[in-house]
Biotite code that builds the C-alpha atoms (Angstrom):
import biotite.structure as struc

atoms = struc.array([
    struc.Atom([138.418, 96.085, 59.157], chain_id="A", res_id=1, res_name="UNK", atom_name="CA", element="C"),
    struc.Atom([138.313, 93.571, 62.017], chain_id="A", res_id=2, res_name="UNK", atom_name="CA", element="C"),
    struc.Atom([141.714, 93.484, 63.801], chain_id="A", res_id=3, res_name="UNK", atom_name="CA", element="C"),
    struc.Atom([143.253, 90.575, 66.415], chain_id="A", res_id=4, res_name="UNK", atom_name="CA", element="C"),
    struc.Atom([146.019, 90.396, 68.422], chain_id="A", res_id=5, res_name="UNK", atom_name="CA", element="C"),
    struc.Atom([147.625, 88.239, 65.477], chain_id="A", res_id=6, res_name="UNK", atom_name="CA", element="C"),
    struc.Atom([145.867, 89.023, 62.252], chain_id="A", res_id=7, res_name="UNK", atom_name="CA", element="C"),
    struc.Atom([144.194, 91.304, 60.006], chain_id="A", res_id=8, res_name="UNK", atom_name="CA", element="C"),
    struc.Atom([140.631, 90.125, 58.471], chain_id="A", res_id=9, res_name="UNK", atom_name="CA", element="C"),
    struc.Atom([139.312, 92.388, 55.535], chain_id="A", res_id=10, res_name="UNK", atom_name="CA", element="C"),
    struc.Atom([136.240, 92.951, 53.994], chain_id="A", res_id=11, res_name="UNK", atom_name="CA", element="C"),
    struc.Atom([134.763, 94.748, 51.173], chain_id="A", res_id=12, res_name="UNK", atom_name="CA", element="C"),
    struc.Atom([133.913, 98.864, 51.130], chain_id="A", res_id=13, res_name="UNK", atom_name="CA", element="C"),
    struc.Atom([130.110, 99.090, 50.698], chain_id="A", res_id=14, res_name="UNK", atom_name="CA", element="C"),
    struc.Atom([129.410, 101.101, 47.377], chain_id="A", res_id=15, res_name="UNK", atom_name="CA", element="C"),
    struc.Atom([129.445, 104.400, 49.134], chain_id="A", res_id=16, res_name="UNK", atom_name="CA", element="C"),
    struc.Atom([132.232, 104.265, 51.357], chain_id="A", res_id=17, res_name="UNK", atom_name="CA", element="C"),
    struc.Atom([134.042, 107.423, 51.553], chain_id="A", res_id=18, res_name="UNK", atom_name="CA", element="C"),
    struc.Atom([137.908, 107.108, 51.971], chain_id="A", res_id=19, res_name="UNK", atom_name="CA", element="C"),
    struc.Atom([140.716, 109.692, 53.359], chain_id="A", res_id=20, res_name="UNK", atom_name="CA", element="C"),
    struc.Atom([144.250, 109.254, 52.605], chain_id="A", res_id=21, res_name="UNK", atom_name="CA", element="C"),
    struc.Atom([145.493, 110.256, 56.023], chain_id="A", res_id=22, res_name="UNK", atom_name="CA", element="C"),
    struc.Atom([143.922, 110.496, 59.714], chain_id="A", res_id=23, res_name="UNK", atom_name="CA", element="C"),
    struc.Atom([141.709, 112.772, 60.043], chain_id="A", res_id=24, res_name="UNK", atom_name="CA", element="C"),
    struc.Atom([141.583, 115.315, 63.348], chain_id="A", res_id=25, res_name="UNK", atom_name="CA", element="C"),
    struc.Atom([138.273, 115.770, 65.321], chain_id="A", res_id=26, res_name="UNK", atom_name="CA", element="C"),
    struc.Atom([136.679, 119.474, 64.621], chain_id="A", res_id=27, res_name="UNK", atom_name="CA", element="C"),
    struc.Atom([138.683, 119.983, 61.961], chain_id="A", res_id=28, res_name="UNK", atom_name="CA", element="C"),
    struc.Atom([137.481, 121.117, 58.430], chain_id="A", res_id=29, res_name="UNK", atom_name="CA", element="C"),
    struc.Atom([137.379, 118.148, 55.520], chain_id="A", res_id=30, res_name="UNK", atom_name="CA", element="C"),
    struc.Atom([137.653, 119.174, 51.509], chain_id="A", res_id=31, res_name="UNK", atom_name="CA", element="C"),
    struc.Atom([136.343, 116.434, 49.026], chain_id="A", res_id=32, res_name="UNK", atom_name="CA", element="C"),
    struc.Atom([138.591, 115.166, 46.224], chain_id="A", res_id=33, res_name="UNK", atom_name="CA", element="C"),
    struc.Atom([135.621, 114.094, 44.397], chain_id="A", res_id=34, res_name="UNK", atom_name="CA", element="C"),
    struc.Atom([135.168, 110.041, 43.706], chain_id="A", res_id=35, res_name="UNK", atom_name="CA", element="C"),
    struc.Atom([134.485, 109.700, 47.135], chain_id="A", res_id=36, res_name="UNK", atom_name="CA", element="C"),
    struc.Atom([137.489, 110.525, 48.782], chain_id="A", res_id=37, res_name="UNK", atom_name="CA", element="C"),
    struc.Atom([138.000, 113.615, 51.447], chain_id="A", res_id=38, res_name="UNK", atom_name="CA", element="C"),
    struc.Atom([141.235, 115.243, 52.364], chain_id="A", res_id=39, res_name="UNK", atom_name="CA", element="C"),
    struc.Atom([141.729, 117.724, 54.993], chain_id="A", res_id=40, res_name="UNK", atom_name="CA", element="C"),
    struc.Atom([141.687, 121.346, 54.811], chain_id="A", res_id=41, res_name="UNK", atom_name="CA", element="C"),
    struc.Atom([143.380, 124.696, 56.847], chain_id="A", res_id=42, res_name="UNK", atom_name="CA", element="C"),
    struc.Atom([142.357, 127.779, 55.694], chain_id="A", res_id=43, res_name="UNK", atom_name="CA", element="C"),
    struc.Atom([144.668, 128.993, 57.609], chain_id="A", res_id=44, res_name="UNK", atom_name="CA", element="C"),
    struc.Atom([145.026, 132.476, 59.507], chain_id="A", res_id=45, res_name="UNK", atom_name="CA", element="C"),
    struc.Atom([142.346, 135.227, 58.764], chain_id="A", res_id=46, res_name="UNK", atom_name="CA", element="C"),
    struc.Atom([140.731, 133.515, 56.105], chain_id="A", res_id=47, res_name="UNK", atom_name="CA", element="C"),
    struc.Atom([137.245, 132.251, 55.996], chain_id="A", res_id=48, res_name="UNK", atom_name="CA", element="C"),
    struc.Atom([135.983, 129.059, 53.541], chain_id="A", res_id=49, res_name="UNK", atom_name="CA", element="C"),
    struc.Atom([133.256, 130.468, 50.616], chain_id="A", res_id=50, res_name="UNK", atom_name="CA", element="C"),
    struc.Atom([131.449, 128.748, 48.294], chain_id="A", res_id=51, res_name="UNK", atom_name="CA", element="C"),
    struc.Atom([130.719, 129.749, 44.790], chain_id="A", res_id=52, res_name="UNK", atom_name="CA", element="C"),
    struc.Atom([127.223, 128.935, 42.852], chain_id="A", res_id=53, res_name="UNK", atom_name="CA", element="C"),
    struc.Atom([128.745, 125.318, 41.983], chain_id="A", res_id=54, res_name="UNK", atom_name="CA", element="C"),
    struc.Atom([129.544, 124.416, 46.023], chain_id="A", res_id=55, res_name="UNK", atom_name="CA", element="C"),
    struc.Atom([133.104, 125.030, 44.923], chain_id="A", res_id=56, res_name="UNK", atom_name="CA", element="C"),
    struc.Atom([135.100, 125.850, 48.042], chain_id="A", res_id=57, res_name="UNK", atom_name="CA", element="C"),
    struc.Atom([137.741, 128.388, 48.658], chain_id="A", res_id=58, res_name="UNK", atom_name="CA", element="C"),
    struc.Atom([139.472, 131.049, 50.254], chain_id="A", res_id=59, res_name="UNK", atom_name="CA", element="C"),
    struc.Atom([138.596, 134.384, 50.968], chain_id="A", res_id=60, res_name="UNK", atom_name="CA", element="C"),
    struc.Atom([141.726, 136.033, 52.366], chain_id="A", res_id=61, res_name="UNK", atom_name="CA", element="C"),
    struc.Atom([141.311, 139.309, 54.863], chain_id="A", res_id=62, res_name="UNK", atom_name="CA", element="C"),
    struc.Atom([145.407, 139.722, 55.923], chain_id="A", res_id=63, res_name="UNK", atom_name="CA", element="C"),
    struc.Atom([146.091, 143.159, 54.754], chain_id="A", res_id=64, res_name="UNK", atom_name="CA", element="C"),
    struc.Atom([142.269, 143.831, 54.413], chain_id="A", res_id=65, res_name="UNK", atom_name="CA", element="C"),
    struc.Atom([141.497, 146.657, 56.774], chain_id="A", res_id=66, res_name="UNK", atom_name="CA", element="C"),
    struc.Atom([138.184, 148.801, 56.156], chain_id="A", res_id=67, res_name="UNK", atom_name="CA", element="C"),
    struc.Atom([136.503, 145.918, 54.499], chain_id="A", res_id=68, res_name="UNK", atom_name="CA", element="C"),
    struc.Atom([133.250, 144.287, 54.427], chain_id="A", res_id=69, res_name="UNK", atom_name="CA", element="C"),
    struc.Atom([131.769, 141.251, 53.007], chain_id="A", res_id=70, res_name="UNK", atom_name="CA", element="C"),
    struc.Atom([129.130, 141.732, 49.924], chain_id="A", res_id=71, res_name="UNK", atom_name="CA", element="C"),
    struc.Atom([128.475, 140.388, 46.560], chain_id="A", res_id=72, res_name="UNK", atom_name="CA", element="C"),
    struc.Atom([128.616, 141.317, 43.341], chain_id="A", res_id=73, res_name="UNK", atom_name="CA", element="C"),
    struc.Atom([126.362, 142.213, 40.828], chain_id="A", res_id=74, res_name="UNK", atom_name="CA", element="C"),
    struc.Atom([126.118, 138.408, 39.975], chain_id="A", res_id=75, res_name="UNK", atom_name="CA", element="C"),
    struc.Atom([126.211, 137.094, 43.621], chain_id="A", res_id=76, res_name="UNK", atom_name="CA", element="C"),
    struc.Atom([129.525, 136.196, 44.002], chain_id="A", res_id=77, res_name="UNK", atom_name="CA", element="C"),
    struc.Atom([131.299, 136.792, 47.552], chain_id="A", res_id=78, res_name="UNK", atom_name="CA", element="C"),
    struc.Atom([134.023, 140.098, 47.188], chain_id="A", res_id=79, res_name="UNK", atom_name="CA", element="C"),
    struc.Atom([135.218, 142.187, 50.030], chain_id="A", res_id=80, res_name="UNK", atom_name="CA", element="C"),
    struc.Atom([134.084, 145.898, 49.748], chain_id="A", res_id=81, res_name="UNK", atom_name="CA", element="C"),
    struc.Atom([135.785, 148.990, 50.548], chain_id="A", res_id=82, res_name="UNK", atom_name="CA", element="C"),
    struc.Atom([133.533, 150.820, 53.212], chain_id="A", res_id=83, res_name="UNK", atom_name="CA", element="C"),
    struc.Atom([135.547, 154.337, 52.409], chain_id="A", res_id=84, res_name="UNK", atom_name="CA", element="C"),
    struc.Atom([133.851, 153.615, 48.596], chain_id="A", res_id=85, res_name="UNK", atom_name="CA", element="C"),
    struc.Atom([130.399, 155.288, 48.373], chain_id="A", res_id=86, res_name="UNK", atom_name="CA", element="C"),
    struc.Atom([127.877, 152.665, 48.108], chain_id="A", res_id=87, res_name="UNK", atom_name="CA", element="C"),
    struc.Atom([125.228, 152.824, 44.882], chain_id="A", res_id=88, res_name="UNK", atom_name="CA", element="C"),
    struc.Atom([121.849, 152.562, 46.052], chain_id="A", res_id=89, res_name="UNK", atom_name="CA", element="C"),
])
């Protein structure tokens, strides 16, 4: 968009413009909606952003996790892991 003093001129998106809803905030995370659209995204406190095997994002949650660590399953999924549980070699 080209803006004046007095007037508004438009133009069409290219093809593969990607559009947000709102303003978005330097260094801050971005989700996309899918159909090329992105919305932003807060974890929030003492969480961390994970992917699964699809590039699905989400939220791994560590309030009220205490003598955790981060591992995977047996089919590679991210899971915290009690470190007073023995480990199987």
């Amino acid at each position: 968009m080209i803006r004046t003093r007095s007037k508004i001129y438009g133009e069409a998106n290219d093809s593969n413009t990607v559009e947000a809803t709102h303003t978005t905030t330097v260094n801050k995370w971005l989700k996309g909606r899918g159909n090329k659209t992105i919305g932003g995204h807060i974890p929030g406190s003492n969480q961390i952003l994970i992917t699964d095997g699809s590039g699905n994002m989400s939220t791994l949650s560590l309030i009220g996790q205490f003598n955790k660590f981060i591992g995977t399953d047996d089919e590679g999924n991210i899971i915290l892991v009690d470190r007073s549980e023995p480990v199987d070699d």
